[in-house]
C-alpha positions as CSV (number, residue, x, y, z in Angstrom):
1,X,98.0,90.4,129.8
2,X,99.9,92.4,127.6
3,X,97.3,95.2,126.9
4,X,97.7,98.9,126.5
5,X,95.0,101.5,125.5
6,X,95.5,103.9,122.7
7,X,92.9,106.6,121.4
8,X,92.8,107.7,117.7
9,X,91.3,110.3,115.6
10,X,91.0,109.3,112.5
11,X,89.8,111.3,109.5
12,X,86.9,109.7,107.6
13,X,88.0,109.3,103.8
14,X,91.7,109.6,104.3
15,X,93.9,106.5,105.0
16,X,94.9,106.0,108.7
17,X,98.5,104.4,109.8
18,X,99.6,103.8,113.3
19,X,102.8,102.2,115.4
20,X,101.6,101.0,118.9
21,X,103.9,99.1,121.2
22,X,103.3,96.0,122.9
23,X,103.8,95.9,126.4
24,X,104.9,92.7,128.9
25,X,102.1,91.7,131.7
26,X,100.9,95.0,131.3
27,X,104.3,97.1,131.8
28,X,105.0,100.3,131.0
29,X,108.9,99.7,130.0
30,X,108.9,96.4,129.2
31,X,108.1,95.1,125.3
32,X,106.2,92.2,124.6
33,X,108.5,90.0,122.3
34,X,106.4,89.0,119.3
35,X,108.4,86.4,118.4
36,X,106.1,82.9,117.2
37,X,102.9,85.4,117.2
38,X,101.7,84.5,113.4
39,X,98.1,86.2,113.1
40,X,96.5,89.4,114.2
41,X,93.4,91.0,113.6
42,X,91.9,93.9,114.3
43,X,88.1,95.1,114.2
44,X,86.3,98.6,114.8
45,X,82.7,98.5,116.1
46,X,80.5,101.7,117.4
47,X,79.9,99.6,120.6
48,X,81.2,96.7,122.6
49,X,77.7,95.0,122.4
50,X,77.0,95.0,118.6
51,X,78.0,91.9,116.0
52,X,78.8,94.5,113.4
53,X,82.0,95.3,112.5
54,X,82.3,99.0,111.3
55,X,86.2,98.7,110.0
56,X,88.9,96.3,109.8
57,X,92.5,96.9,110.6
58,X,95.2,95.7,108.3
59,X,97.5,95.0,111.4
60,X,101.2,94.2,110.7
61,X,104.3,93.6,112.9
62,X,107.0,96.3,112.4
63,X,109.5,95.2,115.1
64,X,109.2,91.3,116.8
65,X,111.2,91.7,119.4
66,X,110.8,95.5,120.9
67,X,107.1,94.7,120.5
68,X,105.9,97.4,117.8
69,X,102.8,96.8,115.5
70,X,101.4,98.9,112.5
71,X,97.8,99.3,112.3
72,X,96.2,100.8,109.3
73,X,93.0,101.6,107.9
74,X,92.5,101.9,104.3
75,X,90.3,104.8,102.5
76,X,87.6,101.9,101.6
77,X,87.6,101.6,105.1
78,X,87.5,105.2,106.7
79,X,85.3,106.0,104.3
80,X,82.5,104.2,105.2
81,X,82.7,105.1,109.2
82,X,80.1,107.7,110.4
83,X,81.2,110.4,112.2
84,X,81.4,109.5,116.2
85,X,82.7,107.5,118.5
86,X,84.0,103.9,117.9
87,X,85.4,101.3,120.1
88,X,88.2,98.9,118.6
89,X,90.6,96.1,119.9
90,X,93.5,94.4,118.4
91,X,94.0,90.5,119.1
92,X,97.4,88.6,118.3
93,X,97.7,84.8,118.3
94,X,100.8,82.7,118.6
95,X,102.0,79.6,116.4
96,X,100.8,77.5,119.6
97,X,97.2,79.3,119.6
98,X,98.2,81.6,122.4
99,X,95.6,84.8,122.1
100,X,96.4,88.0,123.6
101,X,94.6,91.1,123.6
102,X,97.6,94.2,122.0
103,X,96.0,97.8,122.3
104,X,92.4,98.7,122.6
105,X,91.0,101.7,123.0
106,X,88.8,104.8,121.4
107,X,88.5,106.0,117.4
108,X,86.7,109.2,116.8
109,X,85.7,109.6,113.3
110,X,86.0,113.3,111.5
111,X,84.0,114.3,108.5
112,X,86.0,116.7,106.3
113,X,85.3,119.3,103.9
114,X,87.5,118.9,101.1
115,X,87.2,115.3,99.3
């Protein structure tokens, strides 16, 4: 398993970018090689046991072979999170339907004051 946890804050109406980095059989030093991995997706929900998604990542590979993928979340997307806690995972699947779980972790959403 190749998963790592990373916690974000991200700011509710703003747009939200992100590089994590894929890790080997859950190593610290060694990157997962993305090579043949075709499809991610990523989904933020305000708990583990709920059907509804809150946000979608756009998730993109930035680097195959050390391992590094982009996630980001649009305004249209921040903008409709309530401020709190969130839970969210990112799922990568290969050309031969390999799935593998990338990052997970914690979002907390901010309100702001200025629009």
């Amino acid at each position: 398993m190749a998963s790592r946890t990373h916690n974000f804050v991200v700011d509710i109406g703003t747009d939200f970018s992100a590089n994590v980095y894929a890790y080997a059989n859950g190593s610290t030093t060694t990157a997962l090689n993305l090579t043949g991995y075709t499809s991610a997706n990523g989904h933020v929900k305000k708990s583990y046991y709920t059907n509804t998604i809150s946000a979608t990542f756009d998730v993109s590979v930035v680097e195959t072979t050390n391992g590094i993928v982009n996630l980001s979340l649009n305004r249209a997307n921040t903008v409709t999170l309530k401020p709190g806690n969130y839970v969210y995972d990112v799922m990568i699947t290969s050309d031969t339907d390999n799935k593998i779980r990338l990052v997970e972790g914690m979002i907390t959403a901010t309100p702001g004051v200025s629009r």
